[in-house]
PAVEXGU-224768 format. One line per 2 residues: number of its first residue (from 1); their letters; for each residue x, z, y of N, C-alpha, C, O. Coordinates in steps of 0.05 Angstrom, whole numbers, plus 5000, padded with zeros to 4 digits. Each point is the difference from the previous one (the first is absolute). Example, Ala and Ser with C-alpha at 12.3 -4.5 7.8 and 13.67 -1.06 7.14 Angstrom:
1 = as = 5264,5156,4886,4982,5000,5024,5018,5000,5024,5021,5013,5000 ~ 4972,4973,5021,5016,5001,5024,4985,5014,5022,5010,5004,5022
# end
This chain:
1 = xx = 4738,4891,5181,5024,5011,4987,5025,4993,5016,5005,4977,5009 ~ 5008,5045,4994,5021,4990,5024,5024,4987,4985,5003,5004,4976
3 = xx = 5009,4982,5035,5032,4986,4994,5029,5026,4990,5022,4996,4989 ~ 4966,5024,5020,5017,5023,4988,4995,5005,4976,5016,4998,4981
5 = xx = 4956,5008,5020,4999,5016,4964,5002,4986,4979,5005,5008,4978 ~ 4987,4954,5034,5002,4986,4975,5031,4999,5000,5007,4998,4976
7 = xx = 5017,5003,5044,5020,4995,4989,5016,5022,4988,5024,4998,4992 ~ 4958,5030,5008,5011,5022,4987,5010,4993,4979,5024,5002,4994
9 = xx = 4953,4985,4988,5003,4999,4970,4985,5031,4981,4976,5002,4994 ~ 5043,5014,5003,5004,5020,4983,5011,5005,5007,5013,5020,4996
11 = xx = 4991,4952,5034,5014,5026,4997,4984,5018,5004,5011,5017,5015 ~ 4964,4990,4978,4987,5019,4990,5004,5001,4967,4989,4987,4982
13 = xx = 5027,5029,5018,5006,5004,4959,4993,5017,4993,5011,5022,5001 ~ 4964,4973,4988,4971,5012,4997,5018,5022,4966,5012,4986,4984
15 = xx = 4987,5038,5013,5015,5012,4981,4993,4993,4976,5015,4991,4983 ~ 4959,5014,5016,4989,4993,4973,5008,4978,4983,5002,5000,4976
17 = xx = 5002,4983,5038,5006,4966,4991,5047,5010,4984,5012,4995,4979 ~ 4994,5020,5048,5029,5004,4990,5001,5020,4985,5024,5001,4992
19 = xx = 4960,5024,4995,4999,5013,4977,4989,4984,4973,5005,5009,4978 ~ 4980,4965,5025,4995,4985,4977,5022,5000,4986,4998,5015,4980
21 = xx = 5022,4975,5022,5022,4994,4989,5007,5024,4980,5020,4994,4988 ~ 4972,5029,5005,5008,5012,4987,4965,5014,4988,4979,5007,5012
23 = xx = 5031,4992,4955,4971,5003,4981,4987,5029,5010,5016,5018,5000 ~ 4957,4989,5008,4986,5011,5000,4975,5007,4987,4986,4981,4995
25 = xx = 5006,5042,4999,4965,4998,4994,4978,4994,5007,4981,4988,4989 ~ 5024,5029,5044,4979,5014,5021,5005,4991,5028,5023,5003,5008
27 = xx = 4962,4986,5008,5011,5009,5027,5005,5024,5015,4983,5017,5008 ~ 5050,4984,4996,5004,5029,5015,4987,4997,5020,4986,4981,5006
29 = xx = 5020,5050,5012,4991,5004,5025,5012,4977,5023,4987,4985,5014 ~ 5037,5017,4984,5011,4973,5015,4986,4981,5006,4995,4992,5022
31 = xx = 4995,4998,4950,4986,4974,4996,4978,4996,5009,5000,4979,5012 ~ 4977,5034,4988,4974,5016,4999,4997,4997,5042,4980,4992,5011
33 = xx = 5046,5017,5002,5000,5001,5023,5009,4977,5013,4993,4994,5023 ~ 5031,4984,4953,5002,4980,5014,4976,4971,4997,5002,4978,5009
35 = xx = 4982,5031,4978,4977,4975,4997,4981,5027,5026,4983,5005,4983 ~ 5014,5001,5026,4981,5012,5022,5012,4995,5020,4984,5000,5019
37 = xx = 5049,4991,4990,5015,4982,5013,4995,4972,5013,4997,4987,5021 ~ 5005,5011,4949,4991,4964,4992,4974,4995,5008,4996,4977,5008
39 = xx = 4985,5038,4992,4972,4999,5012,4989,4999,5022,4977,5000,5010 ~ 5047,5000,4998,4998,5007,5033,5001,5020,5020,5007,4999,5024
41 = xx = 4981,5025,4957,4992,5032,5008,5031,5017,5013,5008,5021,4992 ~ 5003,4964,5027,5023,5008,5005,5006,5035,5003,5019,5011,4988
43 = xx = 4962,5001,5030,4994,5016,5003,5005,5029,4979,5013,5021,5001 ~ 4966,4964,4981,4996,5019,4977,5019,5004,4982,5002,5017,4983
45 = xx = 5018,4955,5025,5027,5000,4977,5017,5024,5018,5015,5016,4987 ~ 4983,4987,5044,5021,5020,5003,4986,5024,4997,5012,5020,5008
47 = xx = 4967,4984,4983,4997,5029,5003,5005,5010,4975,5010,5022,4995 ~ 4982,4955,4985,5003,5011,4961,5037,4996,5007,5012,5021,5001
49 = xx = 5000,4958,5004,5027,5010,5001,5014,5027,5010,5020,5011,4990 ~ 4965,4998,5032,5013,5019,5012,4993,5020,4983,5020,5014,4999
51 = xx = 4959,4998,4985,4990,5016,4984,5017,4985,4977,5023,5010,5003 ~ 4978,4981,4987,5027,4995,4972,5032,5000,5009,5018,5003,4983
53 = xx = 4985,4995,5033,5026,5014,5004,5001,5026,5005,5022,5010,5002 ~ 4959,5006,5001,5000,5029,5007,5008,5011,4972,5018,5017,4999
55 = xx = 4971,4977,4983,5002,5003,4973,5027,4991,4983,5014,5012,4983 ~ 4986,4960,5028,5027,4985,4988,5015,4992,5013,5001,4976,5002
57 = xx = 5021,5045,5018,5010,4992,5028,5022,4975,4988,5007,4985,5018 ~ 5001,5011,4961,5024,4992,4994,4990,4974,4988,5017,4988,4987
59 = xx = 4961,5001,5014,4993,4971,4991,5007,4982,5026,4990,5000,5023 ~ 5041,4978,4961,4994,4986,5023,4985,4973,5000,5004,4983,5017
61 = xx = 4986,5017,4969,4975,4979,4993,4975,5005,5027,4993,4982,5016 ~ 4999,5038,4983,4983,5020,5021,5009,4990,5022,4991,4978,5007
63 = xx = 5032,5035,5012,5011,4996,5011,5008,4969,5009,5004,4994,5024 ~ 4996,4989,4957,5010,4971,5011,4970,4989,5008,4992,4986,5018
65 = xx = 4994,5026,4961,4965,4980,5013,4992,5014,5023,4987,4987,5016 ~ 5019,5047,4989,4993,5002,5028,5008,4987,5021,4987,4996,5020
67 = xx = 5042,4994,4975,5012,4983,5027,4980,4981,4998,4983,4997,5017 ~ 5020,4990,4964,4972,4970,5003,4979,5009,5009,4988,4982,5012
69 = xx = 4999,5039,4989,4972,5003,5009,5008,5009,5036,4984,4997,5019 ~ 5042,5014,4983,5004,5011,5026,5000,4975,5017,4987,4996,5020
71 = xx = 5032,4988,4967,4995,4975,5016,4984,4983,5007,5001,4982,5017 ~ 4981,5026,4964,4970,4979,5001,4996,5017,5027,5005,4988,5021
73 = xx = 4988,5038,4979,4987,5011,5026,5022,4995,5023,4991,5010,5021 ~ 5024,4984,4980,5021,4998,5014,5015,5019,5020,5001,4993,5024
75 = xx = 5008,5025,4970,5013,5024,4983,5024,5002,4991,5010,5016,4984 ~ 5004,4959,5030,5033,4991,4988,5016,5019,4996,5015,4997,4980
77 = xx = 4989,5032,5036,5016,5016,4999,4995,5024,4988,5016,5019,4999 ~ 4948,4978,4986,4997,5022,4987,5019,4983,4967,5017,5010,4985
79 = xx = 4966,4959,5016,5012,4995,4978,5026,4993,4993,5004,4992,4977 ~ 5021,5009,5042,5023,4994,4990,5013,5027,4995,5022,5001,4990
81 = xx = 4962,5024,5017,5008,5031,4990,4989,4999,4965,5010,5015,4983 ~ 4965,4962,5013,4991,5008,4979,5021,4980,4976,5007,5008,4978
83 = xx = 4999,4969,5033,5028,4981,4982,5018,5014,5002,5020,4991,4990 ~ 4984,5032,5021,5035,5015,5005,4994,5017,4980,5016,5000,4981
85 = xx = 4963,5015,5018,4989,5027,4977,5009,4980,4975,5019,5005,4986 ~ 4967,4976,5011,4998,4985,4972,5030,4985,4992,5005,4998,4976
87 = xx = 5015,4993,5041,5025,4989,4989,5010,5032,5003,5007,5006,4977 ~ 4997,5016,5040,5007,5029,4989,4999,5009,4971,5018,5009,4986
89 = xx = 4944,4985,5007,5001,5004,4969,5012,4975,4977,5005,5002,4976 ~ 4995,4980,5038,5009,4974,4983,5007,4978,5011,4987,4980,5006
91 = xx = 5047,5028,4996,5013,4971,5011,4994,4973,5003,5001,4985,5019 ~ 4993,5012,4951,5000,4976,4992,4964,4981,5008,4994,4977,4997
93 = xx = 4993,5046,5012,4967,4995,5000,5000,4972,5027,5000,5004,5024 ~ 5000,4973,4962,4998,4967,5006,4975,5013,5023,5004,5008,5023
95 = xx = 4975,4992,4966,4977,4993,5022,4996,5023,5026,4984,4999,5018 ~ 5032,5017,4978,5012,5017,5020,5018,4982,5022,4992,4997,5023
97 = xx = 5033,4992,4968,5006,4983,5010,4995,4984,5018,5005,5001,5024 ~ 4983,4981,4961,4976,4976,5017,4988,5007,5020,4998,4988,5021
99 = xx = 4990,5040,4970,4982,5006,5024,5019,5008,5021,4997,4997,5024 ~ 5024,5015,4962,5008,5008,5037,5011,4969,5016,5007,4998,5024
101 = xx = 4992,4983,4959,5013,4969,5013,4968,4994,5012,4999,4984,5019 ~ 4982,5025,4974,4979,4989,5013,5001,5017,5031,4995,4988,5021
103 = xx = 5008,5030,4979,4999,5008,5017,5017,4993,5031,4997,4999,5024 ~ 5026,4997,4951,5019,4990,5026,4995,4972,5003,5010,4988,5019
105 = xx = 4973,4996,4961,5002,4966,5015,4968,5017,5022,4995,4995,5023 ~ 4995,5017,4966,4975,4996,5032,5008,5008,5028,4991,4994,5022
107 = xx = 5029,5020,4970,5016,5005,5031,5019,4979,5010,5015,4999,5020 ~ 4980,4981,4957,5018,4978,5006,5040,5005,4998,5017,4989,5014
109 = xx = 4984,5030,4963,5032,5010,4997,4998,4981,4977,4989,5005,4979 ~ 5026,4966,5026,5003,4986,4979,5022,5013,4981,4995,5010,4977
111 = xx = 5029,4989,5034,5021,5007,4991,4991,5020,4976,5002,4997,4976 ~ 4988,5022,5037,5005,5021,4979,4974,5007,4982,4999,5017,4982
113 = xx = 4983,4968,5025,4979,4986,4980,5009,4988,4969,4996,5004,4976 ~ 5021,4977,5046,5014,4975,4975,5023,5017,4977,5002,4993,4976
115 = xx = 5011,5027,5035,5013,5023,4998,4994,5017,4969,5015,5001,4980 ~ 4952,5014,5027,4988,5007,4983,4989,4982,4982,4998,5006,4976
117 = xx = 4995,4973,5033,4993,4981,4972,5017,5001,4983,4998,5013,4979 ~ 5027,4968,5029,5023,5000,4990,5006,5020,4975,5007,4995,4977
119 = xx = 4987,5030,5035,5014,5026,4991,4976,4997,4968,5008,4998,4977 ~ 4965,5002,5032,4984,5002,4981,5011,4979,4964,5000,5005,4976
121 = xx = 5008,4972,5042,4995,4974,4983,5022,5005,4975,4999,4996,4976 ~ 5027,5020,5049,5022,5018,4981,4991,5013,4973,5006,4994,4977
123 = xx = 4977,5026,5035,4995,5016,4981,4981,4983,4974,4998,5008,4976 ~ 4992,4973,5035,4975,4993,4975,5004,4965,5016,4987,4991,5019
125 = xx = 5034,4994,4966,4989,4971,5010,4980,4983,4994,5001,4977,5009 ~ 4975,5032,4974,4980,4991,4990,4978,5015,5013,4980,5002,4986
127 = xx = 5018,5015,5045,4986,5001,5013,4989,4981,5020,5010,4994,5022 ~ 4960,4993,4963,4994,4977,5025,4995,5007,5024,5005,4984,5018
129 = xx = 4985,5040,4986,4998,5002,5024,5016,5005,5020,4995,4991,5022 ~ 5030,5027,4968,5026,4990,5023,5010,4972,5010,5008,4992,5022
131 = xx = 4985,4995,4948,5010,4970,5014,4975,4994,5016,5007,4992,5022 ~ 4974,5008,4975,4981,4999,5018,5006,4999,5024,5006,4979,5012
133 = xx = 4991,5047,4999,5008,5019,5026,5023,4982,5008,4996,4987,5021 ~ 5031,5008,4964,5015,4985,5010,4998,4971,5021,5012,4993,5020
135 = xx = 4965,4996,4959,4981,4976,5015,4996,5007,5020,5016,4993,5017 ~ 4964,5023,4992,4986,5002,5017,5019,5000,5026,5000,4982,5017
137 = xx = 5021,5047,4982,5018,5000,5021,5012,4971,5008,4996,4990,5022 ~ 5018,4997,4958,5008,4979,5009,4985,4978,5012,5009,4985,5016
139 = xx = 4962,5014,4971,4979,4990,5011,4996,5002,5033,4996,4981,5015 ~ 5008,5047,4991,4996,5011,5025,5016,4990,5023,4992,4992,5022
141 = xx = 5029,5011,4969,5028,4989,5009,5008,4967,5009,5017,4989,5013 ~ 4960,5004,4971,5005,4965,5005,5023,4989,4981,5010,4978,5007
143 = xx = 4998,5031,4974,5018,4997,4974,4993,4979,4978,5015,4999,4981 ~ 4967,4987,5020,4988,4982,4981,5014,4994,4980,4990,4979,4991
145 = xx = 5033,5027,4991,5019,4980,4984,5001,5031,4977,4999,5000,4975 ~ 5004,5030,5048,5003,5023,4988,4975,5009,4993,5001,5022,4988
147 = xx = 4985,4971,5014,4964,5011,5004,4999,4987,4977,4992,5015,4982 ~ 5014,4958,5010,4982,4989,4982,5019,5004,4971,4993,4996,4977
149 = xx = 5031,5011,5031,5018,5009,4979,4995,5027,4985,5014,5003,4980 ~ 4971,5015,5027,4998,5021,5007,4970,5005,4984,4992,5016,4983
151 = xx = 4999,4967,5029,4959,4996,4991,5009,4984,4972,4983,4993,4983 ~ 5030,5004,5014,5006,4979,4969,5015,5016,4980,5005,4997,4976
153 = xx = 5001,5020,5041,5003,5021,4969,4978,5019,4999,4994,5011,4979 ~ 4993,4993,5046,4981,5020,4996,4978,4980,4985,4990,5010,4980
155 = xx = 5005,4972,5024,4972,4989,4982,5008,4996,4967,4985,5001,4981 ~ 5049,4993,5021,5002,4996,4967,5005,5024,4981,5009,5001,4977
157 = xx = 4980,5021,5041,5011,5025,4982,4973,5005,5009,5001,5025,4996 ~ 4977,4972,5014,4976,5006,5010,4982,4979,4999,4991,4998,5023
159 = xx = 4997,4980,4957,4983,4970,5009,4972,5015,4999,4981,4985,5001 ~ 5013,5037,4999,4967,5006,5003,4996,5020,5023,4979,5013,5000
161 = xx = 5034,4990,5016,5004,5012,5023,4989,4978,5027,5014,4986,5013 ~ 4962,5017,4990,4989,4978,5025,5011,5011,5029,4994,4988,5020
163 = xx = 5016,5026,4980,5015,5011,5040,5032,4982,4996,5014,4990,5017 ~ 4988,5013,4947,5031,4987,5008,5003,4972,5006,5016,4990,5016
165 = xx = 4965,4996,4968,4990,4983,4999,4989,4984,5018,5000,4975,4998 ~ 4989,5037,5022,4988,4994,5028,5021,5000,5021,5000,4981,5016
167 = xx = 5017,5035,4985,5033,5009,5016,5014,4979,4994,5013,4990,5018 ~ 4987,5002,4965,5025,4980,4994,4980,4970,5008,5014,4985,5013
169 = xx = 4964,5007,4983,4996,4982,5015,4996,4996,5028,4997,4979,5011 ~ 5005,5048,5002,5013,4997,5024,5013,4997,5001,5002,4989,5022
171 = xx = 5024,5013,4966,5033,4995,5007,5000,4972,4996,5018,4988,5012 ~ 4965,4997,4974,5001,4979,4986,4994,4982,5028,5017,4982,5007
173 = xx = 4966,5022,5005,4977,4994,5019,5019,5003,5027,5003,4980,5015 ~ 5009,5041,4991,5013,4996,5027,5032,4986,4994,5016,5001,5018
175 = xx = 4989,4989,4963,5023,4982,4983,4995,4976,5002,5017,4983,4997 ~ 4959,5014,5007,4994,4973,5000,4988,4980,4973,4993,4976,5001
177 = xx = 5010,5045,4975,5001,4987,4978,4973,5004,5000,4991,5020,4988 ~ 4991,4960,5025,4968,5002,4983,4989,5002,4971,4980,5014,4995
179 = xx = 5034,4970,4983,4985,4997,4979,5013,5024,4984,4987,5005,4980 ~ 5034,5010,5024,5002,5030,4994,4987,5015,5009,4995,5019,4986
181 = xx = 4997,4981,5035,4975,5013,5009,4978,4998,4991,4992,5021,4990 ~ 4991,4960,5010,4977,4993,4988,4994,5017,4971,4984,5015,4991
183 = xx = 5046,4968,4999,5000,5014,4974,4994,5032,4991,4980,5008,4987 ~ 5039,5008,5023,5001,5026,5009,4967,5006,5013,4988,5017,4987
185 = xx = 5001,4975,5030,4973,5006,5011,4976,5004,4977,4982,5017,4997 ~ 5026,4955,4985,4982,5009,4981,4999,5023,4985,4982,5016,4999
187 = xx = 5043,4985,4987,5009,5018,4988,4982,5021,5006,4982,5008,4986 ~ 5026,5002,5039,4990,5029,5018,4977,5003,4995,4992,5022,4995
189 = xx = 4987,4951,5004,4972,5003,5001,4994,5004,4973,4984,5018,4995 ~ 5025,4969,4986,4997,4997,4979,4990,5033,4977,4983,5006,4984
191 = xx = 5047,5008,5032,5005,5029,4990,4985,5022,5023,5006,5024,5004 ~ 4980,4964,5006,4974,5018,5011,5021,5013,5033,5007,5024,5002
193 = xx = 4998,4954,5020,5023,5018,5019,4960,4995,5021,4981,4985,5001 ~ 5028,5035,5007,4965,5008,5025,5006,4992,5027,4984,5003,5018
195 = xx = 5042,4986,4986,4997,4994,5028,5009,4973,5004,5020,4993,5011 ~ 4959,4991,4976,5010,4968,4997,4992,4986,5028,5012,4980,5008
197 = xx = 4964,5032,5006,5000,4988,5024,5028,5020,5023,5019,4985,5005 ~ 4983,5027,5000,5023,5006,4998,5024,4984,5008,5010,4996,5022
199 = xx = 4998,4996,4953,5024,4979,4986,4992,4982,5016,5020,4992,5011 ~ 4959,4995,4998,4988,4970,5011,5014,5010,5027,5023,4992,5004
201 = xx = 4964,5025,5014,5003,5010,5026,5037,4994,5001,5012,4987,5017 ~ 4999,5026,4959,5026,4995,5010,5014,4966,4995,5015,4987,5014
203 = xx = 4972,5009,4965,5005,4965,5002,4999,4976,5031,5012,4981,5009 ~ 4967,5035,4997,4994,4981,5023,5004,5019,5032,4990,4995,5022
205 = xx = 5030,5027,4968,5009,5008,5026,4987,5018,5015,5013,5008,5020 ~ 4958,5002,4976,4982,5014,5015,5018,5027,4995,5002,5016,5018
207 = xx = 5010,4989,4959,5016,5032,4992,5025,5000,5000,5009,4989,4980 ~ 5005,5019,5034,5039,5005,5001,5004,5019,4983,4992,5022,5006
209 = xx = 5020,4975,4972,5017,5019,4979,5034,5013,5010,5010,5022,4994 ~ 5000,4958,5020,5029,5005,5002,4993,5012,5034,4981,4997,5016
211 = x = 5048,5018,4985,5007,5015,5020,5013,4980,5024,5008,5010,5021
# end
């Protein structure tokens, strides 16, 4: 598992999980496509996406998980047409957002990474995963004081989240603060995080996280 995807997070923000929030019956189509996502079947998520927007050009729910799947294939420029479609239909669409800050931290555009987080956290400050993402960049950066400032709101508005959880004991860990770390490590394991050897590799230096 590479050092990128675990520091994505959500920032793969898997839809289904951010339509919970509001009462349903059934799983929509959305939903239906974002657990075939979640499964791994990257593939098959862009083809049912591309076939449900044909139908429902104006979902930008659609639209924001295609960018996530574009990027999985890596595809950055199909998917920051597909975050532009989706804040077009809906300004305010947070995981639209994010994703286009993911995009720009893999090209290494902190600035305007940190930028879009920012912008997200605006719109919804009880999104962990912006503060998340926040971590990470600053993580990247060699920021340790902002990273862990940053991972501490994302875990306290998020404590069952194991990537956030694992992120921030890195910040903890290149800070110097071991027994916040430790602590944090368990945590991660505790709440099921899969790349615990991983975490070790970067403890003892075999894996560089920061830029």
């Amino acid at each position: 598992m590479s050092a990128e995807r675990l520091l994505a997070l959500v920032c793969f923000l898997l839809i289904a999980g951010c339509e919970s929030r509001s009462a349903r019956q059934e799983k929509k189509p959305i939903e239906q496509i974002s657990d075939v996502y979640r499964g791994g079947a990257v593939e098959e998520a862009e083809k049912r996406l591309r076939a449900h927007l044909q139908a429902e050009p104006r979902d930008d729910l659609a639209w924001t998980l295609l960018g996530h799947v574009l990027v999985d294939l890596n595809r950055t420029a199909e998917a920051e047409a597909a975050y532009a479609k989706a804040l077009e239909i809906e300004p305010r669409r947070i995981e639209a957002i994010t994703g286009q800050g993911r995009i720009f931290r893999m090209h290494k555009q902190y600035e305007q990474a940190m930028a879009a987080y920012k912008r997200a956290t605006a719109i919804d400050p009880s999104f962990a995963q912006a503060w998340s993402s926040m971590m990470v960049v600053s993580l990247k950066r060699g920021l340790y004081d902002e990273a862990i400032s940053h991972g501490e709101k994302a875990h306290a508005l998020d404590k069952n989240d194991p990537t956030i959880a694992a992120n921030l004991a890195i910040a903890y860990h290149y800070a110097g603060n071991t027994a916040k770390r430790d602590e944090l490590t368990l945590a991660a394991q505790k709440l099921g995080f899969k790349g615990m050897d991983w975490l070790d590799k970067v403890y003892t230096g075999e894996i560089e996280v920061r830029d």
